[in-house]
Backbone and ligand atoms as CSV (ligand in chain L), in Angstrom:
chain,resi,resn,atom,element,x,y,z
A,1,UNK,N,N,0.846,-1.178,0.000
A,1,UNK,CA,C,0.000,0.000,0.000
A,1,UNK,C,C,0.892,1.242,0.000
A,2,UNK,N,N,0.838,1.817,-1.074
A,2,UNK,CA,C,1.481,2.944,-1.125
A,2,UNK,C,C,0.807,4.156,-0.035
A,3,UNK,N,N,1.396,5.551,-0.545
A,3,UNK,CA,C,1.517,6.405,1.252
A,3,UNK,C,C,-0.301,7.385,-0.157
A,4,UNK,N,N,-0.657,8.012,0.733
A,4,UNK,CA,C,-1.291,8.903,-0.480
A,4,UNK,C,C,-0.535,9.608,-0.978
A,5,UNK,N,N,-1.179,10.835,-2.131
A,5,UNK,CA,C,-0.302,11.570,-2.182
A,5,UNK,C,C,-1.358,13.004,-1.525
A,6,UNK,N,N,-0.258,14.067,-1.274
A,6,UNK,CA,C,-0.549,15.503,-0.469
A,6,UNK,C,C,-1.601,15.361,-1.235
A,7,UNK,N,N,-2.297,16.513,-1.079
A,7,UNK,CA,C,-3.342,17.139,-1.043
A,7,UNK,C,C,-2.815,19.089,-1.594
A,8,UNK,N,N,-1.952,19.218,-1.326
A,8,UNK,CA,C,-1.054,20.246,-1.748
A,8,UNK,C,C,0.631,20.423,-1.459
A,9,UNK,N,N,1.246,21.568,-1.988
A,9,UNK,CA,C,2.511,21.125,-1.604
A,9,UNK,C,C,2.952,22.422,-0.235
A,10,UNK,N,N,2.981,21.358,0.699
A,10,UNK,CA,C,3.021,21.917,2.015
A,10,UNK,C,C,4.350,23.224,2.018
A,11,UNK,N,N,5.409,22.563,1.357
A,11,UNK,CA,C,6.785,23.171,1.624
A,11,UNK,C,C,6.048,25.092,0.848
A,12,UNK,N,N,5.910,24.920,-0.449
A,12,UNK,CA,C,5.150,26.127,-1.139
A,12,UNK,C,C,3.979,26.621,-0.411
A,13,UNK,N,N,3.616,26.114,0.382
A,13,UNK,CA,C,2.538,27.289,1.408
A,13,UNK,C,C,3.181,27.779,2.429
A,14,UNK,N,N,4.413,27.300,3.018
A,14,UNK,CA,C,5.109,27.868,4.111
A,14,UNK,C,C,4.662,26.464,5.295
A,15,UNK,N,N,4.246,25.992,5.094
A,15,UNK,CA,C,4.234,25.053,6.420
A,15,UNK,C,C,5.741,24.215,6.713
A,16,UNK,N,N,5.837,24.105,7.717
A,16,UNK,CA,C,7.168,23.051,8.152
A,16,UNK,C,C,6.601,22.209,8.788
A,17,UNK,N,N,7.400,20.781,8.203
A,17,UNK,CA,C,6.788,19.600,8.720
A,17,UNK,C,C,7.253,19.461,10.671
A,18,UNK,N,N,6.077,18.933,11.164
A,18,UNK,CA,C,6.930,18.744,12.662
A,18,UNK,C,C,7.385,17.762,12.875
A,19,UNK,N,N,8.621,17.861,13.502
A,19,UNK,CA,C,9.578,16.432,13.798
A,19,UNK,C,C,9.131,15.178,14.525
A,20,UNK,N,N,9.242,14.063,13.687
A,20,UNK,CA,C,8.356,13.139,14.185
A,20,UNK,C,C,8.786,12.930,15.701
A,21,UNK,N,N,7.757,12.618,16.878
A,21,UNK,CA,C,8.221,12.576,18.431
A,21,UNK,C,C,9.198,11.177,18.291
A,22,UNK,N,N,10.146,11.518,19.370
A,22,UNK,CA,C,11.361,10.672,19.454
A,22,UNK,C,C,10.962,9.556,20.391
A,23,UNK,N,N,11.141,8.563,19.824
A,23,UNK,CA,C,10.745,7.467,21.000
A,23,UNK,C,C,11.120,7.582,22.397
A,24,UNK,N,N,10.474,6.917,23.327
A,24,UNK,CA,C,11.176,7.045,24.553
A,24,UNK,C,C,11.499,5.549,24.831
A,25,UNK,N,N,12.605,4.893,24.869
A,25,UNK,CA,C,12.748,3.605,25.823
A,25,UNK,C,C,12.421,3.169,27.121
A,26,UNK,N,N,11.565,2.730,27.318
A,26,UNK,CA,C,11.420,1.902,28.670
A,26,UNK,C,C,12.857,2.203,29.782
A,27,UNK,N,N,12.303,2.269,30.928
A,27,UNK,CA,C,13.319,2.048,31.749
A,27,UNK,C,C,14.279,1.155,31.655
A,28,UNK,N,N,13.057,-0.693,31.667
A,28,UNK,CA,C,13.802,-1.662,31.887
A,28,UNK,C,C,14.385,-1.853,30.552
A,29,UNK,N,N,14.111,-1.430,29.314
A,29,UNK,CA,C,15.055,-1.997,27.834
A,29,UNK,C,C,16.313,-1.080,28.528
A,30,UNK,N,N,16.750,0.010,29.001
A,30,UNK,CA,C,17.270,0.955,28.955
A,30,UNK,C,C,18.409,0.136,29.982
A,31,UNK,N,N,18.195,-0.487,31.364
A,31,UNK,CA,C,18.839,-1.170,32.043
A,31,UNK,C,C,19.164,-2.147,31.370
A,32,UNK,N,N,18.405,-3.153,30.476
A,32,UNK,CA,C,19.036,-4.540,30.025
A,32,UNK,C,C,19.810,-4.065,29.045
A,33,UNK,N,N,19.805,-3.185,27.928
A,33,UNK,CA,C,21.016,-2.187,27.507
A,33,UNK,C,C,22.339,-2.484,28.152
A,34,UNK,N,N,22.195,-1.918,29.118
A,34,UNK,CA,C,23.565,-1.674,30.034
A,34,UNK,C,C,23.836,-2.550,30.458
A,35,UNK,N,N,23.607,-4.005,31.187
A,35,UNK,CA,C,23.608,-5.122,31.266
A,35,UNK,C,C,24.643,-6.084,30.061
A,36,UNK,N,N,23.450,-5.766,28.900
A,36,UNK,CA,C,24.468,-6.459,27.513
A,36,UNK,C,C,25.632,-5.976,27.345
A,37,UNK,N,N,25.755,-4.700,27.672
A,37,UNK,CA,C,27.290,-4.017,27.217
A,37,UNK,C,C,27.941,-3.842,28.779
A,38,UNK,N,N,27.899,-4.769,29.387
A,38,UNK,CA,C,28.800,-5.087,30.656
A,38,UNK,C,C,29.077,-4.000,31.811
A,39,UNK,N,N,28.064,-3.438,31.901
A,39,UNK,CA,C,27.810,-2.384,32.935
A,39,UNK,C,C,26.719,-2.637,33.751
A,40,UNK,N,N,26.747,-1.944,35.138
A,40,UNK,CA,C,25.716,-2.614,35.692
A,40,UNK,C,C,24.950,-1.284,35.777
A,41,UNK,N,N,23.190,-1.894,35.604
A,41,UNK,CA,C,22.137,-0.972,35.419
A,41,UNK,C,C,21.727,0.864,36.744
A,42,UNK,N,N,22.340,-0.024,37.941
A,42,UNK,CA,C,22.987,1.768,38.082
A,42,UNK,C,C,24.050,2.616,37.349
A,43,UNK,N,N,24.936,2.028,36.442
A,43,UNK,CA,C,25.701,3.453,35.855
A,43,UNK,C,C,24.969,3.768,35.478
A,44,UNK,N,N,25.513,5.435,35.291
A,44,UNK,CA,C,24.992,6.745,35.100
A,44,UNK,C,C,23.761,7.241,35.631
A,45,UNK,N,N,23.333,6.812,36.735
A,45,UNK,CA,C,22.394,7.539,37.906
A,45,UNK,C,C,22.716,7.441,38.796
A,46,UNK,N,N,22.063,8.064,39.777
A,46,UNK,CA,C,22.299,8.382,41.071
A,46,UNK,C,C,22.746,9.629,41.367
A,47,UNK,N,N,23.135,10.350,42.460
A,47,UNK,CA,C,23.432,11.574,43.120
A,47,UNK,C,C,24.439,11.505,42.273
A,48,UNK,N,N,25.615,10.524,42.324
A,48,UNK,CA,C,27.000,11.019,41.526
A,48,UNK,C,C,26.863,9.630,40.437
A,49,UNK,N,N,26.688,10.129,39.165
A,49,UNK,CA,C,26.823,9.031,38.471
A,49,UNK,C,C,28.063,8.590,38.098
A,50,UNK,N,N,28.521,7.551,37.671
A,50,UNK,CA,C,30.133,6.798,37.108
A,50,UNK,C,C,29.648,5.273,36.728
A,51,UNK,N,N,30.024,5.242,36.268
A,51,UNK,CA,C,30.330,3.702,35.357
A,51,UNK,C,C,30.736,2.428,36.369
A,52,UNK,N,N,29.628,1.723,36.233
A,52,UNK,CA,C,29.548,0.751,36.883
A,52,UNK,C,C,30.082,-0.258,36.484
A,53,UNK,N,N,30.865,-1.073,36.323
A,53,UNK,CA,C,31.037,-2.429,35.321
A,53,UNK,C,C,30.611,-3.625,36.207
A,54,UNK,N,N,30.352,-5.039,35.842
A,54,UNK,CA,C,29.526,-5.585,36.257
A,54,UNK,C,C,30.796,-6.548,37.275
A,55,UNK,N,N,30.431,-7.223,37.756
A,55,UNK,CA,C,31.788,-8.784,38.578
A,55,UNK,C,C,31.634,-9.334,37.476
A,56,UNK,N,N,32.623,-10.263,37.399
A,56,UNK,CA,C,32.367,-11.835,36.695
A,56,UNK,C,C,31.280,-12.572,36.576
A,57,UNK,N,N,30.597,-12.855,36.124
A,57,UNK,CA,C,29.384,-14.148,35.589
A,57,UNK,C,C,29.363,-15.046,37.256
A,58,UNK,N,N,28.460,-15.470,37.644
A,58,UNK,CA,C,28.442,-16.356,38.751
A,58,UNK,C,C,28.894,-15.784,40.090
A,59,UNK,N,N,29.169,-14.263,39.875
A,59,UNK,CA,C,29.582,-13.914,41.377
A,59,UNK,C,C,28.323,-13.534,42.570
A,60,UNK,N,N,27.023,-13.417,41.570
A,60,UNK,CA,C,25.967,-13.156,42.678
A,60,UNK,C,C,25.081,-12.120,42.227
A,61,UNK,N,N,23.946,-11.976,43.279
A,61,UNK,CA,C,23.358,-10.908,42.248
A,61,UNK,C,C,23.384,-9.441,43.286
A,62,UNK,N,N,22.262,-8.529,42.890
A,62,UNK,CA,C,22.219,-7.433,44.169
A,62,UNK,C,C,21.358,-7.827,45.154
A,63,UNK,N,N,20.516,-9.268,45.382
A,63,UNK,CA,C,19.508,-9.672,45.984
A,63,UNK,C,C,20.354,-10.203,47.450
A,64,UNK,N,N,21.853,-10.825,46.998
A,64,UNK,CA,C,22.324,-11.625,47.734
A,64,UNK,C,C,23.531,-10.703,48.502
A,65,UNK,N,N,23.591,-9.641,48.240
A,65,UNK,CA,C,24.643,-8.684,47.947
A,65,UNK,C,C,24.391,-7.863,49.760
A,66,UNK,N,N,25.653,-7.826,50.278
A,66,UNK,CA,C,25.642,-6.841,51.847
A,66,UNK,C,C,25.173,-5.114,51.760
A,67,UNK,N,N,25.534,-4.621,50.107
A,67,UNK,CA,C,24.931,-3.758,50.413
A,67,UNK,C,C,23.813,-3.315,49.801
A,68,UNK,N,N,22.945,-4.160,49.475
A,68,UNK,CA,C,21.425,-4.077,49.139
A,68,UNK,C,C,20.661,-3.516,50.519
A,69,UNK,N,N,20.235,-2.319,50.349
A,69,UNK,CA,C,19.904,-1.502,51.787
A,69,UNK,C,C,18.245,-1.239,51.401
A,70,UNK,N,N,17.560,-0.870,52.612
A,70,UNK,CA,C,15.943,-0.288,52.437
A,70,UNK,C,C,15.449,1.146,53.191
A,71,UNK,N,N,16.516,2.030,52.526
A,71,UNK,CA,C,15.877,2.949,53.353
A,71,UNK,C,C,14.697,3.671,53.398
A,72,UNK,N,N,14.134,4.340,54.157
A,72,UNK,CA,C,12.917,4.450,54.325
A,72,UNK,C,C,12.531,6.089,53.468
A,73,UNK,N,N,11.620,6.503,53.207
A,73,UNK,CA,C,11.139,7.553,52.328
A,73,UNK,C,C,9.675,7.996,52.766
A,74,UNK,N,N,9.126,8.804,53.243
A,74,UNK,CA,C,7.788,9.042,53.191
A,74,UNK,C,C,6.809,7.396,53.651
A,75,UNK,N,N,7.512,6.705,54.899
A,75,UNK,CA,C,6.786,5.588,55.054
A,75,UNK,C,C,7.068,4.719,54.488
A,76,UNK,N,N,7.865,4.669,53.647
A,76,UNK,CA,C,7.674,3.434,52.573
A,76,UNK,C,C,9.745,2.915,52.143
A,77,UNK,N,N,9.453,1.759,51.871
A,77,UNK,CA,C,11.295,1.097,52.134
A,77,UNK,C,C,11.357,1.165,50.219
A,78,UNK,N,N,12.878,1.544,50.021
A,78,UNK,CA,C,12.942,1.555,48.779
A,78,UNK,C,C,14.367,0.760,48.413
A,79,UNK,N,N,13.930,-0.514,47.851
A,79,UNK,CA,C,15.600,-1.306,47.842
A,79,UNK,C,C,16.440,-0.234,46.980
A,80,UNK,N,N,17.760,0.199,48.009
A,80,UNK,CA,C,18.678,1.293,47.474
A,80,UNK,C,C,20.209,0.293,47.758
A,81,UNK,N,N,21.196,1.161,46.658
A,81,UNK,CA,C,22.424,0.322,46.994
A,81,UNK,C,C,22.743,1.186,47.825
A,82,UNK,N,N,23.797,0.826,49.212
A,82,UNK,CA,C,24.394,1.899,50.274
A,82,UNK,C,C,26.040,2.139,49.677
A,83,UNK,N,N,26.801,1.736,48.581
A,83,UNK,CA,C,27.923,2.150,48.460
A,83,UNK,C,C,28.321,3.378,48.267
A,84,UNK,N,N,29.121,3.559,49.204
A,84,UNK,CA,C,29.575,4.763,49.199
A,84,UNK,C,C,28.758,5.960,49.985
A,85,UNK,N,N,27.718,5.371,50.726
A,85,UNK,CA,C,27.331,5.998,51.789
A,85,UNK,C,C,27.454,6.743,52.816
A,86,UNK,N,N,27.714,7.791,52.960
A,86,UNK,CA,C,28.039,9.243,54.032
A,86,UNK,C,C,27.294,9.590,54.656
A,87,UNK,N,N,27.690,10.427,55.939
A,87,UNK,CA,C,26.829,11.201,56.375
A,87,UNK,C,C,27.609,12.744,56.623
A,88,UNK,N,N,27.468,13.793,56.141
A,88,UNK,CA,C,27.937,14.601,55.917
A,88,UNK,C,C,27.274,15.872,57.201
A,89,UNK,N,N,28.146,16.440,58.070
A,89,UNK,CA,C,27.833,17.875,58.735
A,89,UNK,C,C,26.844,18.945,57.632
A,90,UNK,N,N,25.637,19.192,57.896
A,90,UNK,CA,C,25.315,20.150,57.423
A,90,UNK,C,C,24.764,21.313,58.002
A,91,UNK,N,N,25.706,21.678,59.153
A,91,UNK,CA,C,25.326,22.972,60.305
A,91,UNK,C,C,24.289,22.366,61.346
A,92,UNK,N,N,23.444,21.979,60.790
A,92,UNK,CA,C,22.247,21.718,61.990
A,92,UNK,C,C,22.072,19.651,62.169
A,93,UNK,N,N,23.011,19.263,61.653
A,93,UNK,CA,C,23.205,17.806,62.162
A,93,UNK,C,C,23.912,17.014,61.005
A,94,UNK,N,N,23.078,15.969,60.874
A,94,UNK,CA,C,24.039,15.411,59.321
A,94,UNK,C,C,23.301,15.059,58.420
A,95,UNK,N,N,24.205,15.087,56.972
A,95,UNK,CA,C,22.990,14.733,55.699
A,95,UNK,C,C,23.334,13.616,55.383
A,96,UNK,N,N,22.982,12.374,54.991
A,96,UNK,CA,C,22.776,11.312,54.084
A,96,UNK,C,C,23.272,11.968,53.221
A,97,UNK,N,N,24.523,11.048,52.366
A,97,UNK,CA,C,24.795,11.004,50.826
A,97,UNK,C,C,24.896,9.683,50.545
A,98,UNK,N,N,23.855,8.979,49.605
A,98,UNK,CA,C,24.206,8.145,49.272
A,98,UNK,C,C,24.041,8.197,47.410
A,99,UNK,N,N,26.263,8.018,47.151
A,99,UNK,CA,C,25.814,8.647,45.321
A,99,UNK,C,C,25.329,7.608,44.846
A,100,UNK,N,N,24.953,6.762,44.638
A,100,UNK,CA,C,24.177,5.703,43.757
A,100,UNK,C,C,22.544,6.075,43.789
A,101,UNK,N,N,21.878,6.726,44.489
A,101,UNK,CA,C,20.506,6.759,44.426
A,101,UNK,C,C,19.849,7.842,44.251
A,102,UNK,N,N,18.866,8.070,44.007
A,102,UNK,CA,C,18.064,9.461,43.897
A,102,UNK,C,C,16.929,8.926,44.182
A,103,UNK,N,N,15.571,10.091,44.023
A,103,UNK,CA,C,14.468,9.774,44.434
A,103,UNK,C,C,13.909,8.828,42.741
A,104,UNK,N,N,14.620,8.376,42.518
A,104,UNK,CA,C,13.651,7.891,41.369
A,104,UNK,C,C,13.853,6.506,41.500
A,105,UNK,N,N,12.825,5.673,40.804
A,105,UNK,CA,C,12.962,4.750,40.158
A,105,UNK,C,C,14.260,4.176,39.197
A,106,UNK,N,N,14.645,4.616,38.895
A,106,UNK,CA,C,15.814,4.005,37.966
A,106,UNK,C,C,16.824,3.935,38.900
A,107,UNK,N,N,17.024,4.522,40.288
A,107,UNK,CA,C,18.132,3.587,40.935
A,107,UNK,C,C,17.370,2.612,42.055
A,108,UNK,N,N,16.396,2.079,41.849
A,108,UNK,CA,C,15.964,0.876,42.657
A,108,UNK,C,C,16.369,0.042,42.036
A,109,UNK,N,N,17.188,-0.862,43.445
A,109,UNK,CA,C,17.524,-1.829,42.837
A,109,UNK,C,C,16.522,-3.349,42.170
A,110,UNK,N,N,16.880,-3.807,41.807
A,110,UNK,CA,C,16.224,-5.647,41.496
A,110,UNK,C,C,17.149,-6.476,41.911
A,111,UNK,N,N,16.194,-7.136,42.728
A,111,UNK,CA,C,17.065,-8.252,43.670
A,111,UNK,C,C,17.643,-9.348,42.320
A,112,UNK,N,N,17.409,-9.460,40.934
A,112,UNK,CA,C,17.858,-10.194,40.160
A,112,UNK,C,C,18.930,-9.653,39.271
A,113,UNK,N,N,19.553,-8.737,39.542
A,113,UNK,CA,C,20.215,-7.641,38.573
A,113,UNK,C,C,21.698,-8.736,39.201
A,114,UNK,N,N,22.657,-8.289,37.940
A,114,UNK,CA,C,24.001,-9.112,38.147
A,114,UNK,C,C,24.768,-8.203,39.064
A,115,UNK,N,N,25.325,-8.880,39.599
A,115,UNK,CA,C,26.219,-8.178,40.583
A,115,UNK,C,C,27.409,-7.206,40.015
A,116,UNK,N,N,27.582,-6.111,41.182
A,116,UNK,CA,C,28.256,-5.157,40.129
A,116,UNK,C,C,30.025,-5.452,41.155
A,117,UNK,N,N,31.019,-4.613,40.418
A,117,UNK,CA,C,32.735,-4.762,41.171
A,117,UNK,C,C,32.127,-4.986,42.128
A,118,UNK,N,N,31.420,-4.199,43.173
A,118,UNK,CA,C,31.430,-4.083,45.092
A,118,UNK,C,C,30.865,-4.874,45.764
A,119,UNK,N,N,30.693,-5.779,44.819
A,119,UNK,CA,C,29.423,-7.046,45.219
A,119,UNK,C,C,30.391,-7.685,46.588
A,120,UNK,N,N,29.414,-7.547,47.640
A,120,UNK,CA,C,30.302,-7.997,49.193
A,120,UNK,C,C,29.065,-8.661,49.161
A,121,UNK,N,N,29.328,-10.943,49.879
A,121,UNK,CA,C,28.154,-11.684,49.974
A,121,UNK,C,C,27.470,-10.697,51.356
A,122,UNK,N,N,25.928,-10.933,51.453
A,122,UNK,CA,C,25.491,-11.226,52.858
A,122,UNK,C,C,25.670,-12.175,53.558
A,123,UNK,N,N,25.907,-12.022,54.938
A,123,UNK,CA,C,25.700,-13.061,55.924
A,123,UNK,C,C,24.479,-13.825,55.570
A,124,UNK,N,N,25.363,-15.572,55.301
A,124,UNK,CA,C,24.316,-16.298,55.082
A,124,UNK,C,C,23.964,-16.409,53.599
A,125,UNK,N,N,24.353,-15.714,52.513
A,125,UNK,CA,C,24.374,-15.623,51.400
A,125,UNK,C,C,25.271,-16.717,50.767
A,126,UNK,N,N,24.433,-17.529,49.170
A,126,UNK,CA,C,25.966,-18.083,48.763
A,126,UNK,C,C,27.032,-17.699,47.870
L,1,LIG,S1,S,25.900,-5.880,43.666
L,1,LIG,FE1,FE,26.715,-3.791,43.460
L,1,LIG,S2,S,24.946,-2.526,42.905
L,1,LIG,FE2,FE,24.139,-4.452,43.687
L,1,LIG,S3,S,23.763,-4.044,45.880
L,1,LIG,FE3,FE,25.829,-4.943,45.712
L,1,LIG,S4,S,27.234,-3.213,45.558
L,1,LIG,FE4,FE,25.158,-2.434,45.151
């Protein structure tokens, strides 16, 4: 099936075509992305982003992992990684820095995600 044809010629009336909208990728294609090309699905988010690269094949996942943390938010636990976790003076007591996370979704972790370099087992983990 061919396309129609115009109806007039748009360019000779002055119209400009509008740019077709740019897809958006899914979160999760966007993580398994980074996954295939040997990074683990937190690089490049969080408070301080950097390049994650993944452990070796068989070293574990973030489910089994010591620093798979839940800190709490408005009532509610949000699996966060704690590496590199601070608590920083900010005049009137201390702030939480933790650079791997932000308030979003894209740095929650999945307890099935491959383990990244810092992968330390949990107690009791295999
Ligand atoms: S495997 Fe890496 S990203 Fe996952 S919880 Fe452990 S340190 Fe964090």
């Amino acid at each position: 099936m061919s396309a129609p044809e115009p109806l007039f010629d748009a360019a000779e009336a002055g119209i400009v075509p509008v740019p077709a909208a740019r897809r958006t990728v899914p979160l999760y294609e966007r993580q398994a992305d980074k996954i295939r090309a040997g990074l683990h699905p937190l690089s490049g988010v969080g408070e301080r982003p950097e390049r994650i690269p993944l452990a070796p094949a068989g070293t574990g996942t973030c489910g089994t992992c010591a620093h798979k943390a839940r800190p709490h938010h408005h009532r509610r636990a949000y699996p966060k990684c704690d590496v590199g976790a601070v608590r920083v003076p900010d005049g009137a007591g201390y702030r939480e820095v933790w650079p791997r996370c932000a308030h979003s979704e894209a740095t929650d972790l999945r307890s099935g995600w491959p383990a990244c370099r810092d992968y330390e087992p949990r107690d009791g983990a295999a």
